[in-house]
N, C-alpha and C positions, 0 to 999 in steps of 0.2 A: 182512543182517538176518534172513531165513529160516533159515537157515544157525544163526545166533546160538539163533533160535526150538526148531527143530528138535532141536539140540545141548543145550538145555535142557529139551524133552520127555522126551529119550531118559533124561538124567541122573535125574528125577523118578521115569521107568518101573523104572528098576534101584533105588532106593531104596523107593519099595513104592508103593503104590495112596493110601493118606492123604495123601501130599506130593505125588502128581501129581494129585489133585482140587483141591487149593487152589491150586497154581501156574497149573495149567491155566482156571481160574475166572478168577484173578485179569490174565492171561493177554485170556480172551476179553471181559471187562467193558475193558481198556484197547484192544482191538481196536474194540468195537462203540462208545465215546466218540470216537474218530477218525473214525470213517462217519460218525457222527451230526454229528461238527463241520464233516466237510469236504463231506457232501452237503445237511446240512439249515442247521445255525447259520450258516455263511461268507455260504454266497450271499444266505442274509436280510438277516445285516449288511449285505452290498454295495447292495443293493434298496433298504434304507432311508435309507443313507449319498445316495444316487442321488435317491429323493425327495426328503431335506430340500436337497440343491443345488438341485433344480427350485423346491422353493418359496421358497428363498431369491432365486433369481433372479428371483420374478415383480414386477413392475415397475408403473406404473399402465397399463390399456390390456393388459393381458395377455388371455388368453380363459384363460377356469376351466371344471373342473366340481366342483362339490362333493358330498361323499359319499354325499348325498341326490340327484342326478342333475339338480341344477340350473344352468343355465350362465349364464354370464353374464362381464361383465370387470371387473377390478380396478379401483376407483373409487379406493383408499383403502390405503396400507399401513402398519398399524400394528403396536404391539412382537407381540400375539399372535392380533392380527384382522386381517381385508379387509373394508373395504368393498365388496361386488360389487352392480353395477346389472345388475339383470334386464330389465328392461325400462325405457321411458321412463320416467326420473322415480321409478323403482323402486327402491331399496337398501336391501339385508341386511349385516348384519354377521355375517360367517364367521369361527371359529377357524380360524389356520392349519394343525392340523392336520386338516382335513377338505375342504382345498382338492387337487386333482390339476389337472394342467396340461391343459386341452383336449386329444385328437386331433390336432385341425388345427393347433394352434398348435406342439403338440410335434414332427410332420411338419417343418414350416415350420424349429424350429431344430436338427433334425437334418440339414437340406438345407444350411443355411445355414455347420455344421461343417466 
């Protein structure tokens, strides 16, 4: 592929300096979309692919934290909420996007793999 790259630099250099600025442009813009997908976009998508299996799997009894740094366990799971009790007697209702899987719990089911 360098080879390829290379062999069509050269070709641009002998046709004049106009046609190796647009090649070579056009060249570096699909160069720097490939870094950007394979060091920044991928591993994002994997990360978040990764959460929504965690919070799909949380269950009643799971240990949470939510986004606001409050913990507590799954009381309740519904289409877009949890219910989590914080304390005795205590329950909030959380969107599940703002739930993360406890520390300790998430320890627990990586031991358990």
């Amino acid at each position: 592929m360098l080879d390829f790259i290379f062999l069509q630099a050269a070709t641009a250099a002998a046709e004049g300096p106009a046609q190796q600025s647009s090649w070579s442009f056009w060249v570096m813009m699909i160069l720097i979309f490939v870094v950007f997908y394979f060091f920044m976009i991928r591993p994002q998508q994997k990360k978040q692919k990764e959460l929504q299996k965690q919070r799909d799997a949380l269950t009643k009894g799971s240990k949470v934290v939510t986004a606001g740094g409050i913990y507590g366990n799954v009381k309740e799971v519904q289409e877009n909420t949890f219910l989590i009790e914080v304390a005795k007697d205590v329950v909030i209702k959380v969107d599940k996007g703002s739930v993360y899987v406890a520390a300790e719990d998430a320890q627990q089911q990586q031991q358990a793999k």
